[in-house]
C-alpha positions as CSV (number, residue, x, y, z in Angstrom):
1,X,47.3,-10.2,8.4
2,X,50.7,-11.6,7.0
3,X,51.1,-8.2,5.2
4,X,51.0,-5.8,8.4
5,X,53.3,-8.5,10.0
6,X,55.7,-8.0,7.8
7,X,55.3,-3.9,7.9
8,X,55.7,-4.5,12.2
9,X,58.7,-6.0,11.6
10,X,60.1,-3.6,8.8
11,X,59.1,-1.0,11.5
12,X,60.7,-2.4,14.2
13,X,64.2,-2.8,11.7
14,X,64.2,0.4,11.0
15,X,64.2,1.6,15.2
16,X,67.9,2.1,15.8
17,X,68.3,4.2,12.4
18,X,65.3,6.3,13.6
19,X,66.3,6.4,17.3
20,X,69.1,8.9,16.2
21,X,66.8,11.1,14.0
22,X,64.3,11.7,16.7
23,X,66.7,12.7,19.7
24,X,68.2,15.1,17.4
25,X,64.3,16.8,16.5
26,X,64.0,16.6,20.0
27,X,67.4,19.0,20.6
28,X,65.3,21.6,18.8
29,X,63.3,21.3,21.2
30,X,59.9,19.5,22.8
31,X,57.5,17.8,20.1
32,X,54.6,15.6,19.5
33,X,55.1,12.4,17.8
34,X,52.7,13.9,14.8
35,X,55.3,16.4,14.9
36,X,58.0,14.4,15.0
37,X,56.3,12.2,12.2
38,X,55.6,15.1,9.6
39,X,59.4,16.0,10.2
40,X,60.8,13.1,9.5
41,X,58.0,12.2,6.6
42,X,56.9,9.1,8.1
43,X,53.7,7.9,9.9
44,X,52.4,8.7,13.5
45,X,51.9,5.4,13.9
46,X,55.8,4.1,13.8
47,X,56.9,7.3,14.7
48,X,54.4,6.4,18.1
49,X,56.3,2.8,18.2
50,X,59.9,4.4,18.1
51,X,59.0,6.9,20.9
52,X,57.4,4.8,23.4
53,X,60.6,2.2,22.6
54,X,62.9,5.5,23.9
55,X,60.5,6.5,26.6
56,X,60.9,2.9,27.7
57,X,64.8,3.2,28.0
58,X,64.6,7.0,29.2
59,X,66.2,8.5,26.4
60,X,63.1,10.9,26.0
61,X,60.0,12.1,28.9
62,X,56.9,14.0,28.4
63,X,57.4,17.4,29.2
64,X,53.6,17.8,31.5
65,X,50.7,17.9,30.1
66,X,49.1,17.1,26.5
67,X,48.4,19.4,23.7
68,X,44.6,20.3,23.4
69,X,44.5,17.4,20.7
70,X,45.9,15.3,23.3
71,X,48.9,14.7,22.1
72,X,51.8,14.6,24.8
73,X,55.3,16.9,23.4
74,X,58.3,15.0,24.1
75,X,62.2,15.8,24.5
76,X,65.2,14.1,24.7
77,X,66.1,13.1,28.1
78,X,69.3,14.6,30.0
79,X,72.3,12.4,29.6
């Protein structure tokens, strides 16, 4: 457990350098976060973490209704 820990809080370090790379994959244009993940070569599950911190702060919203894998596309948020 000590190891994953450590890779939560590496994660969570790493959220304000990522923050920046995502809103501007999101200018393109609305994306999944495996999409957003496989852009930016990391995993869906940080790139998950880093999207629902933006959602949080409404910096990025679902644009209706998931994918057929169920996967919601998201874009940066006016403003």
């Amino acid at each position: 457990m000590g190891g994953e820990v450590g890779d939560l809080r590496e994660i969570i370090r790493e959220e304000m350098l990522m923050q920046d790379k995502i809103l501007d994959l999101l200018r393109e244009g609305p994306k999944t976060v495996p999409e957003i993940a496989a852009a930016l070569g990391r995993s869906s599950f940080e790139v998950m973490l880093w999207v629902m911190g933006l959602r949080k702060y409404g910096r990025v919203a679902e644009t209706g209704e998931p994918t057929d894998e169920g996967y919601y596309r998201y874009r940066a948020a006016a403003g």
